[in-house]
Chimera marker file (.cmm) of the C-alpha trace (Angstrom):
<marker_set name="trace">
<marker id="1" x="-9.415" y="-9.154" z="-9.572" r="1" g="1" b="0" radius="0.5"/>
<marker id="2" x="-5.661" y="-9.067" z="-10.808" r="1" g="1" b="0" radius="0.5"/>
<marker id="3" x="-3.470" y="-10.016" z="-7.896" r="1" g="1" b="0" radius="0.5"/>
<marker id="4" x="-0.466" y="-11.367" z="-9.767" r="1" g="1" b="0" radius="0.5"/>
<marker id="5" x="0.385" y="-7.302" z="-10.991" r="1" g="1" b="0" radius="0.5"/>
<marker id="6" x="0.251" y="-6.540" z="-6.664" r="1" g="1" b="0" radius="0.5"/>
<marker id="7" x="2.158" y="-10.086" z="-5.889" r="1" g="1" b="0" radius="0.5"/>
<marker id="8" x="5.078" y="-8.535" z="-8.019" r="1" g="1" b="0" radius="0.5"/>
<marker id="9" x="5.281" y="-5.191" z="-6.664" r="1" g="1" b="0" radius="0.5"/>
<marker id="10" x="5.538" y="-6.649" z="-3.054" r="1" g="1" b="0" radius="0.5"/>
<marker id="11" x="8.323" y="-9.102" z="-3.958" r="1" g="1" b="0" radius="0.5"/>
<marker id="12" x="9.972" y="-6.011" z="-6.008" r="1" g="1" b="0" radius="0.5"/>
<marker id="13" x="10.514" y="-4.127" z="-2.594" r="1" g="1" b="0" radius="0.5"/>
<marker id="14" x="12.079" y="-7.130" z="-0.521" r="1" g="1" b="0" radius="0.5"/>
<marker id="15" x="9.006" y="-8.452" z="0.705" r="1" g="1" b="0" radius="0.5"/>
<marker id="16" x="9.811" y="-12.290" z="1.854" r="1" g="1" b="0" radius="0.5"/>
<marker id="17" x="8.585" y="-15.355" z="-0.218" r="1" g="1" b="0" radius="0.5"/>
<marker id="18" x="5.312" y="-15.955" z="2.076" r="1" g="1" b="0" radius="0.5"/>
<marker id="19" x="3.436" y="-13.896" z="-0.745" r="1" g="1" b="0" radius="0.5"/>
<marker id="20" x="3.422" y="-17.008" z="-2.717" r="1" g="1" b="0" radius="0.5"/>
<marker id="21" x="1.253" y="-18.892" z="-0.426" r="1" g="1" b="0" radius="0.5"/>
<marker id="22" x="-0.804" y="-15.606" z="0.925" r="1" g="1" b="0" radius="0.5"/>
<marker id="23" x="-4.494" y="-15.573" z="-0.358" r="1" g="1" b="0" radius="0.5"/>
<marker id="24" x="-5.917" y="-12.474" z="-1.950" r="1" g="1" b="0" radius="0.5"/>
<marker id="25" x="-7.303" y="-11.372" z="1.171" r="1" g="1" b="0" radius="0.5"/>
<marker id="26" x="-4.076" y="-11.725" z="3.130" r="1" g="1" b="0" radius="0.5"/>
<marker id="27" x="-2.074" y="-10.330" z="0.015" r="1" g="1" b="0" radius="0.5"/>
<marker id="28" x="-3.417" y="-6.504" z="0.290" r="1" g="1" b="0" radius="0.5"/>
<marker id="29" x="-2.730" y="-6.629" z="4.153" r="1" g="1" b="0" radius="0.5"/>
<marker id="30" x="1.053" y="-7.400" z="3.181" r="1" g="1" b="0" radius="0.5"/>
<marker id="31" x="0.860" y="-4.808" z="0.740" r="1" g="1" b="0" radius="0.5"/>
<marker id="32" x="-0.609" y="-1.966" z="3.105" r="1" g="1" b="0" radius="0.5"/>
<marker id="33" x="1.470" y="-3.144" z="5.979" r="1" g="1" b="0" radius="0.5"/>
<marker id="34" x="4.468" y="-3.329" z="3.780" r="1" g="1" b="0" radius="0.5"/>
<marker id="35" x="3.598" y="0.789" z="2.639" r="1" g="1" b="0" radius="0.5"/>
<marker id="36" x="3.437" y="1.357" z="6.071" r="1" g="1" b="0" radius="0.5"/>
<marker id="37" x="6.432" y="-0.166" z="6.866" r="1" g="1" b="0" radius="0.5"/>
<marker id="38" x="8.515" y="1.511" z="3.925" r="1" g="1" b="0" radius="0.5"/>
<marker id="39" x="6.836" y="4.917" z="4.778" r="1" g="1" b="0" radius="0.5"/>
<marker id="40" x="8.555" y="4.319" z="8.839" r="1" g="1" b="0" radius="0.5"/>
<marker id="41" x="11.702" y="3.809" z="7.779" r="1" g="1" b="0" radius="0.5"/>
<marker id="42" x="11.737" y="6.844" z="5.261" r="1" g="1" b="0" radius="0.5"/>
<marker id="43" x="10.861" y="9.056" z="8.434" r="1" g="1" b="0" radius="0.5"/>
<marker id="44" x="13.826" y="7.797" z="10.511" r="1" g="1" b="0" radius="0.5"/>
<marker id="45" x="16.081" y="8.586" z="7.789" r="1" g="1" b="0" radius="0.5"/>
<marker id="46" x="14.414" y="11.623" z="6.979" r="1" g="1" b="0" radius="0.5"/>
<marker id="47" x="15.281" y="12.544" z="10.936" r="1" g="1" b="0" radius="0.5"/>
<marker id="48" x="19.215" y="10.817" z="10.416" r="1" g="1" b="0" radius="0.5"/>
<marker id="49" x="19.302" y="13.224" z="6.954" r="1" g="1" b="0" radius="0.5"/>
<marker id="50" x="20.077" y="10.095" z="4.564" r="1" g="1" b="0" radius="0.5"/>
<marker id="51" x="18.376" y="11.253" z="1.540" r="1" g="1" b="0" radius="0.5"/>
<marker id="52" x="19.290" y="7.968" z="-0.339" r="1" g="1" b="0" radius="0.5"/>
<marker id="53" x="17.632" y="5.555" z="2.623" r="1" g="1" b="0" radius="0.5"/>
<marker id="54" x="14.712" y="8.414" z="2.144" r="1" g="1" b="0" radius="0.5"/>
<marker id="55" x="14.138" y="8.328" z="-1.241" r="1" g="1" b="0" radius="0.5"/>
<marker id="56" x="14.598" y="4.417" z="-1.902" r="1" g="1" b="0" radius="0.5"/>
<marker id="57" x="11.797" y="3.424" z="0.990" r="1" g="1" b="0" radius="0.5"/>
<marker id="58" x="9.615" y="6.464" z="-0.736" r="1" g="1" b="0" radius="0.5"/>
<marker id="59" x="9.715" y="5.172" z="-3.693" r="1" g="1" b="0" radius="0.5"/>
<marker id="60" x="9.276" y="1.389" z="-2.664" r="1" g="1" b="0" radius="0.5"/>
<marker id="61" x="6.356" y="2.762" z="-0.434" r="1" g="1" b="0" radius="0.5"/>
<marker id="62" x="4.816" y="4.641" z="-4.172" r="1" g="1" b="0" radius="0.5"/>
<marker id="63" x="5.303" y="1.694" z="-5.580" r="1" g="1" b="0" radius="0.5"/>
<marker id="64" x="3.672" y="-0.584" z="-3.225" r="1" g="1" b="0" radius="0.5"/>
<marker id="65" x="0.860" y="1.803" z="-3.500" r="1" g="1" b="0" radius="0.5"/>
<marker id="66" x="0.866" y="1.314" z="-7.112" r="1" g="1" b="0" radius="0.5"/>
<marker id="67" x="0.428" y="-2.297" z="-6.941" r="1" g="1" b="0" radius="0.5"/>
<marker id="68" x="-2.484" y="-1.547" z="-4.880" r="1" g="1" b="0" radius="0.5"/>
<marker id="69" x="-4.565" y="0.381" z="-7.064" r="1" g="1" b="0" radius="0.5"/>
<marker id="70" x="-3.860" y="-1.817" z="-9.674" r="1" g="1" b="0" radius="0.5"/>
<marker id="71" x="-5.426" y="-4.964" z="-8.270" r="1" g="1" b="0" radius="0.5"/>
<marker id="72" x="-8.369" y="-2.988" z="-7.718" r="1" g="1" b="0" radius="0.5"/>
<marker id="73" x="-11.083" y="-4.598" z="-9.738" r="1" g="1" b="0" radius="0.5"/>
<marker id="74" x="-13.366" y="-1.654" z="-10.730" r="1" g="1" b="0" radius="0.5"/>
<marker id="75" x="-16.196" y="-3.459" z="-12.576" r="1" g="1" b="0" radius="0.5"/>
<marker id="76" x="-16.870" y="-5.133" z="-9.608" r="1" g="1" b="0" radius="0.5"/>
<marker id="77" x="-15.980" y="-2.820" z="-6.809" r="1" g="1" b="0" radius="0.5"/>
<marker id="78" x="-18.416" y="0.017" z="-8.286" r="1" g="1" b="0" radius="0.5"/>
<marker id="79" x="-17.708" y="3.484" z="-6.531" r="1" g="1" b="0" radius="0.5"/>
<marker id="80" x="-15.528" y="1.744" z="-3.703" r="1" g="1" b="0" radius="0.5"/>
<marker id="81" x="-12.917" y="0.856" z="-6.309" r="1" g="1" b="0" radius="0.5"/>
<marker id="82" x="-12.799" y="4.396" z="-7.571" r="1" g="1" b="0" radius="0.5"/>
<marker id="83" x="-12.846" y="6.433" z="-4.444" r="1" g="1" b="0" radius="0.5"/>
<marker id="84" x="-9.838" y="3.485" z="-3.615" r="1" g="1" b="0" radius="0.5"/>
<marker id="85" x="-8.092" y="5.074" z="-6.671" r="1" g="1" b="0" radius="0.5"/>
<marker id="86" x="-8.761" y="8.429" z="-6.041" r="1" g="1" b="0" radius="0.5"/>
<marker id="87" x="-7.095" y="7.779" z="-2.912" r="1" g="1" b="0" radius="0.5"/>
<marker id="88" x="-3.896" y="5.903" z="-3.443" r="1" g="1" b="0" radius="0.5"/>
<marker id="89" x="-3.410" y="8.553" z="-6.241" r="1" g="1" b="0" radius="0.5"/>
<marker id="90" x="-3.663" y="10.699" z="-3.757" r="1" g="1" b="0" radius="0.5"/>
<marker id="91" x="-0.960" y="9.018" z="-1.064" r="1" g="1" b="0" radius="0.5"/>
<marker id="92" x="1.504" y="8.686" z="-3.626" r="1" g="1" b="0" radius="0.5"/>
<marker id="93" x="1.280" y="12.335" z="-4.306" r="1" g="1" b="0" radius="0.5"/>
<marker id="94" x="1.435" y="12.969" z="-0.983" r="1" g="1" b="0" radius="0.5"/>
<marker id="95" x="4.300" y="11.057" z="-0.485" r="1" g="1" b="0" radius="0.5"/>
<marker id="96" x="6.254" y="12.803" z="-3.460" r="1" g="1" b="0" radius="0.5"/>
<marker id="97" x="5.195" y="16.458" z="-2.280" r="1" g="1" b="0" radius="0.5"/>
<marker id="98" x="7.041" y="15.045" z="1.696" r="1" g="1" b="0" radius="0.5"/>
<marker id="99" x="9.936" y="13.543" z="-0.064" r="1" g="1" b="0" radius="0.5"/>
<marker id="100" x="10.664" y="16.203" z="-2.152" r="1" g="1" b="0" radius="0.5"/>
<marker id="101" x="10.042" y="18.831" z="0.908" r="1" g="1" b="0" radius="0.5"/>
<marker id="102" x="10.846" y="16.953" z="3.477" r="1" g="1" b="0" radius="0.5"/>
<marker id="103" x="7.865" y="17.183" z="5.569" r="1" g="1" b="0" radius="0.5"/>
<marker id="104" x="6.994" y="14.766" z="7.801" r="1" g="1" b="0" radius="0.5"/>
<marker id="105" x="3.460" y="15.911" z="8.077" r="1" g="1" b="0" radius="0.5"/>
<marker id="106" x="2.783" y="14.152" z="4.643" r="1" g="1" b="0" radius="0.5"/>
<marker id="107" x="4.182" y="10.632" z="5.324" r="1" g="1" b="0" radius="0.5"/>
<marker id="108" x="1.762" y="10.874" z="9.033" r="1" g="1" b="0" radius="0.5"/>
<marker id="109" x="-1.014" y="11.481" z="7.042" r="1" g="1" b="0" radius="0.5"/>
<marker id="110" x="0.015" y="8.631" z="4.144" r="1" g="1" b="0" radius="0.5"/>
<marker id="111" x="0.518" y="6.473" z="7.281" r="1" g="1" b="0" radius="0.5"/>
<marker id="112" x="-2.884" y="7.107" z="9.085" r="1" g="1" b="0" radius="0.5"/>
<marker id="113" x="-4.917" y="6.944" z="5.979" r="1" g="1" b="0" radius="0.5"/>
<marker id="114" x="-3.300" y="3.839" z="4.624" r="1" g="1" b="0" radius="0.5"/>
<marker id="115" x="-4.119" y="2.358" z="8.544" r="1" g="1" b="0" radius="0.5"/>
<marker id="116" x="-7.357" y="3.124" z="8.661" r="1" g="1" b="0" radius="0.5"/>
<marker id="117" x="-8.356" y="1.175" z="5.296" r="1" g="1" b="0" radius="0.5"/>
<marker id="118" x="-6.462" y="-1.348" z="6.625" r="1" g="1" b="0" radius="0.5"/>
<marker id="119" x="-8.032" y="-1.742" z="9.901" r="1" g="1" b="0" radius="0.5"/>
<marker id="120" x="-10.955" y="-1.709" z="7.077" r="1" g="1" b="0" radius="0.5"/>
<marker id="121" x="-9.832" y="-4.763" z="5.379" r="1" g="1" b="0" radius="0.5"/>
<marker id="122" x="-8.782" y="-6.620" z="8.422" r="1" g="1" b="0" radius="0.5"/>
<marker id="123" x="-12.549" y="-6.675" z="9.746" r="1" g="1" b="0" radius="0.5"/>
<marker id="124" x="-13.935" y="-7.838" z="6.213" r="1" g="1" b="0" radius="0.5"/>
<marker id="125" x="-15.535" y="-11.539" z="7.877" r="1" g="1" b="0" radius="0.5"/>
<marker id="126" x="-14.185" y="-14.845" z="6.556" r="1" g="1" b="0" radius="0.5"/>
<marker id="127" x="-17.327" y="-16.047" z="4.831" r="1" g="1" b="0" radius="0.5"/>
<marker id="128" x="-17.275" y="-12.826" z="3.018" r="1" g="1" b="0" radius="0.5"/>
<marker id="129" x="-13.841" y="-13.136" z="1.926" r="1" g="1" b="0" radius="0.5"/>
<marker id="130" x="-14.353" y="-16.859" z="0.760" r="1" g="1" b="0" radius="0.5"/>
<marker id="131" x="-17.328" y="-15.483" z="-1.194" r="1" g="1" b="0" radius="0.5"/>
<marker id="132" x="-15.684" y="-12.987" z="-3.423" r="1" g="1" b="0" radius="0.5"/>
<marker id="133" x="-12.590" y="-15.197" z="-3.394" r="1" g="1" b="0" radius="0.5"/>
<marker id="134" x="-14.553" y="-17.606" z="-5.533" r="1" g="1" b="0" radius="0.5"/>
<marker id="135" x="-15.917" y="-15.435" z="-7.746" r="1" g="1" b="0" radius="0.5"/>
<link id1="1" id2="2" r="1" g="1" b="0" radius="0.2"/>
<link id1="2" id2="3" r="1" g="1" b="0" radius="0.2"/>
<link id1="3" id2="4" r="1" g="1" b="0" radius="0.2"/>
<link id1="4" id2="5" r="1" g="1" b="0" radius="0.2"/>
<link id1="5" id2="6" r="1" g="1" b="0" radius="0.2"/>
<link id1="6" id2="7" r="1" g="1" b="0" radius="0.2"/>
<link id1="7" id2="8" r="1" g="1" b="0" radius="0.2"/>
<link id1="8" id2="9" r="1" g="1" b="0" radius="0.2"/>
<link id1="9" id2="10" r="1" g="1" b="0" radius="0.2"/>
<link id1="10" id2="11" r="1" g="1" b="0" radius="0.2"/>
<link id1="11" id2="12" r="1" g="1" b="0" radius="0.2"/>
<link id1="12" id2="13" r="1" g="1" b="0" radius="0.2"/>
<link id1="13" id2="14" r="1" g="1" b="0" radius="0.2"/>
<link id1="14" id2="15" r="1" g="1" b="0" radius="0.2"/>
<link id1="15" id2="16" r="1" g="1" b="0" radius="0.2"/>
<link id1="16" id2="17" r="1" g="1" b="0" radius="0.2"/>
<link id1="17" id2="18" r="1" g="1" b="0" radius="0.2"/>
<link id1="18" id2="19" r="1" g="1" b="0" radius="0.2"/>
<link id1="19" id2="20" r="1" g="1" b="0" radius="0.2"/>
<link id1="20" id2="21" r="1" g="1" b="0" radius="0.2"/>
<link id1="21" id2="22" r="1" g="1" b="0" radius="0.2"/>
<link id1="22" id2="23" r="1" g="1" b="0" radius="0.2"/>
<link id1="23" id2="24" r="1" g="1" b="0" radius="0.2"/>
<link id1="24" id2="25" r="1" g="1" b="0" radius="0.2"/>
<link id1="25" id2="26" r="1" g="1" b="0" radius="0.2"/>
<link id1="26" id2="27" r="1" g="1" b="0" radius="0.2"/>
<link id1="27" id2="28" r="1" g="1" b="0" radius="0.2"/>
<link id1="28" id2="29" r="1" g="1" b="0" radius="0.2"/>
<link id1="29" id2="30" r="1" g="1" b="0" radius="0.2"/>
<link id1="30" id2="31" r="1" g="1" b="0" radius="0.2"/>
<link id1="31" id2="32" r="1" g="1" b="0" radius="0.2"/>
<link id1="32" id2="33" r="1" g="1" b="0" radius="0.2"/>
<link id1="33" id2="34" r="1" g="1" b="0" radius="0.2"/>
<link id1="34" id2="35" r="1" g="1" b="0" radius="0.2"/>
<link id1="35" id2="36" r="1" g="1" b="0" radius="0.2"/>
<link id1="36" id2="37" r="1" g="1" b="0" radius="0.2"/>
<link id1="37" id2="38" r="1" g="1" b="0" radius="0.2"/>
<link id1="38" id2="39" r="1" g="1" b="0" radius="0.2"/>
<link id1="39" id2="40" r="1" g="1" b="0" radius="0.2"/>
<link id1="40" id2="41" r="1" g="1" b="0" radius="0.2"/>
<link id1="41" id2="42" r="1" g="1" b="0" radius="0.2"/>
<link id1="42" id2="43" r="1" g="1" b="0" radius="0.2"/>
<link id1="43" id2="44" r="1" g="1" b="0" radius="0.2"/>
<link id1="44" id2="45" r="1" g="1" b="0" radius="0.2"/>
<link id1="45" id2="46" r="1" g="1" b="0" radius="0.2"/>
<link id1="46" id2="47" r="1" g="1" b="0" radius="0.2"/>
<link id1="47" id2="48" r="1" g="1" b="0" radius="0.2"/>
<link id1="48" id2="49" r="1" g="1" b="0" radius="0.2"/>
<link id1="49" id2="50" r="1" g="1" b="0" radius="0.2"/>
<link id1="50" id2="51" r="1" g="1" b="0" radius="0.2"/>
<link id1="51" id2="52" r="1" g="1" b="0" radius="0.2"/>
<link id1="52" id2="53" r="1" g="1" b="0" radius="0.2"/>
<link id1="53" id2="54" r="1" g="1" b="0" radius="0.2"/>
<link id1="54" id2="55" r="1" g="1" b="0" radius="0.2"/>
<link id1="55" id2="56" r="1" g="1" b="0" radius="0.2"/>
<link id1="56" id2="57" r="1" g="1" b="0" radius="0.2"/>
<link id1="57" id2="58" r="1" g="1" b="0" radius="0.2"/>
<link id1="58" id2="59" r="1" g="1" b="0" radius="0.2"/>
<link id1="59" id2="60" r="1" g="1" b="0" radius="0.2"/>
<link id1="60" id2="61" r="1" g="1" b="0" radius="0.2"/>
<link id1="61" id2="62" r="1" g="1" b="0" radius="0.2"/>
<link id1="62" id2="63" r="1" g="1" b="0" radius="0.2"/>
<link id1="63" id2="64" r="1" g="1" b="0" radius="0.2"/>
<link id1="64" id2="65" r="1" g="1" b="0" radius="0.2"/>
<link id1="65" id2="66" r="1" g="1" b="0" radius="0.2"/>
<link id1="66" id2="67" r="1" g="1" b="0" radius="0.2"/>
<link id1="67" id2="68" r="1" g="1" b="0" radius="0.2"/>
<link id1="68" id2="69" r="1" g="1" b="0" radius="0.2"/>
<link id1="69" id2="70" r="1" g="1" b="0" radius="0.2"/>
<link id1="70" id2="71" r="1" g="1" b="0" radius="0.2"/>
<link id1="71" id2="72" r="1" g="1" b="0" radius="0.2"/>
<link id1="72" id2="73" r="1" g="1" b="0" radius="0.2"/>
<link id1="73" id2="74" r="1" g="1" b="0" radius="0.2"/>
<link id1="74" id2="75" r="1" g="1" b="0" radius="0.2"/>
<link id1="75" id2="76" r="1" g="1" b="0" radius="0.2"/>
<link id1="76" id2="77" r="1" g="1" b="0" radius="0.2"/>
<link id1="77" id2="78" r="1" g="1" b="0" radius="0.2"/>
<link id1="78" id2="79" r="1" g="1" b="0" radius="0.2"/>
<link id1="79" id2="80" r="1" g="1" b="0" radius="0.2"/>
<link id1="80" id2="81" r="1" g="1" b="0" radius="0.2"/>
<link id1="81" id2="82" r="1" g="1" b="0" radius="0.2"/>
<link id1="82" id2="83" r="1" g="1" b="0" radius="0.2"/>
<link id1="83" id2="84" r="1" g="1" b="0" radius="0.2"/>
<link id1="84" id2="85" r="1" g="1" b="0" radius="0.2"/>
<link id1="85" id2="86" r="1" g="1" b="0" radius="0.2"/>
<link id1="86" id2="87" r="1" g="1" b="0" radius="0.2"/>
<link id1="87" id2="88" r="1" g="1" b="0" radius="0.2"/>
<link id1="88" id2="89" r="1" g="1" b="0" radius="0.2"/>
<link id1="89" id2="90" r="1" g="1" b="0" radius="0.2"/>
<link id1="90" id2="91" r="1" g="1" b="0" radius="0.2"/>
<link id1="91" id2="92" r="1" g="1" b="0" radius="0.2"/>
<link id1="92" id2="93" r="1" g="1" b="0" radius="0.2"/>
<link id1="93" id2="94" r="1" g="1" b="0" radius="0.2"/>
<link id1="94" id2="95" r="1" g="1" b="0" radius="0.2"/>
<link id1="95" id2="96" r="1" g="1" b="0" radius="0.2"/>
<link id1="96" id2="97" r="1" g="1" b="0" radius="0.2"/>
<link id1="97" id2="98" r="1" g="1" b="0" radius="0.2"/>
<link id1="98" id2="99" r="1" g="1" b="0" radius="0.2"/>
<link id1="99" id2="100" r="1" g="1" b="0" radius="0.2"/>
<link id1="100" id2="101" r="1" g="1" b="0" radius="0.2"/>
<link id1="101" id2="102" r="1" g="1" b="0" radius="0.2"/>
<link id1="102" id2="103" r="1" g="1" b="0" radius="0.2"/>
<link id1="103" id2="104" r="1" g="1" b="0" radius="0.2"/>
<link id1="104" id2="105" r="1" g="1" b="0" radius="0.2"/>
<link id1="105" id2="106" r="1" g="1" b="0" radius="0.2"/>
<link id1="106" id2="107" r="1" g="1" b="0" radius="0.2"/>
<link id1="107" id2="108" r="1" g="1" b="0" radius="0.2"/>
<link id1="108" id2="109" r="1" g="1" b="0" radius="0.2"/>
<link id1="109" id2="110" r="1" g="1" b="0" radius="0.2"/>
<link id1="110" id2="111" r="1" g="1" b="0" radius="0.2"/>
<link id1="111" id2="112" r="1" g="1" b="0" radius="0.2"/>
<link id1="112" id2="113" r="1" g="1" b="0" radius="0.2"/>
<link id1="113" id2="114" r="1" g="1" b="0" radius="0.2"/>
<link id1="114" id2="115" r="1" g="1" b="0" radius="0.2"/>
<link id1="115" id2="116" r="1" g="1" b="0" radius="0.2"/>
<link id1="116" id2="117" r="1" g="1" b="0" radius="0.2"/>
<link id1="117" id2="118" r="1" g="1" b="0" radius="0.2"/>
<link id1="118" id2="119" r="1" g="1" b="0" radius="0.2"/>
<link id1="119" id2="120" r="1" g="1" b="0" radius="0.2"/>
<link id1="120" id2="121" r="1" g="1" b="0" radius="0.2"/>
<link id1="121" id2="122" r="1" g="1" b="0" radius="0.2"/>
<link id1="122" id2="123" r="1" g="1" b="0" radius="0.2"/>
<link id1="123" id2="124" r="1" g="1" b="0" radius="0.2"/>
<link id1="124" id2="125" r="1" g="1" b="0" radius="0.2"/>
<link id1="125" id2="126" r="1" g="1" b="0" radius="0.2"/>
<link id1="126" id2="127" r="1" g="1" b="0" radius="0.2"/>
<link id1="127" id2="128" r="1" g="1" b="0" radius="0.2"/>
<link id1="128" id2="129" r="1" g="1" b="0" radius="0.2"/>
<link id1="129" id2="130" r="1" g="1" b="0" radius="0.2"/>
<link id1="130" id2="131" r="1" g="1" b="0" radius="0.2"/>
<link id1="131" id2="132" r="1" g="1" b="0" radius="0.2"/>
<link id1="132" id2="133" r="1" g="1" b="0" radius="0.2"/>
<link id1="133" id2="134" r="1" g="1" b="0" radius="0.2"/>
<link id1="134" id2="135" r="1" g="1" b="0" radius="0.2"/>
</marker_set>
């Protein structure tokens, strides 16, 4: 699995220098968390009508995403990794389409997808973690 592509998007977009010592594991929570984050602060300033505030954390929230589906390892992860795809492809669409319309309704639904494969992650057991850390 390629990490280091993901380690660089999350220091691109501010993220602070505890990704150096964060695990794989640990890594993709920052990332999601991070999306989250980014996608929060686009809705208050979509609400306070500052388009630039908007459209930076948008596209620091895309590209977040991005770094996501690239350290998806698809050989290994089987259909998983690909329905992953599918579905960050999807989010940053989504995100587009709500920045570009301002609607609200599509950063909510970027937010509670990208929570709910996080609360995913979070549950994955250490010893399974350790496992495919090795390999």
């Amino acid at each position: 699995m390629s990490y280091s592509s993901a380690t660089q998007q999350y220091k691109d977009v501010g993220a602070f220098s505890g990704t150096a010592y964060a695990d794989p594991h640990r890594l993709i929570q920052m990332l999601m968390q991070g999306a989250v984050d980014k996608i929060a602060i686009a809705k208050c300033a979509l609400y306070d009508e500052n388009v630039a505030v908007k459209g930076e954390n948008i596209s620091k929230a895309i590209s977040i995403i991005d770094g996501l589906r690239a350290s998806l390892d698809k050989e290994k992860g089987g259909s998983i990794a690909s329905n992953l795809d599918d579905l960050y492809d999807y989010m940053q669409r989504a995100l587009v389409e709500g920045n570009l319309h301002n609607d609200v309704n599509k950063f909510d639904e970027v937010v509670s997808l990208m929570t709910e494969i996080k609360e995913a992650w979070d549950t994955i057991p250490l010893e399974v973690r350790e496992q495919y850390a090795g390999s």
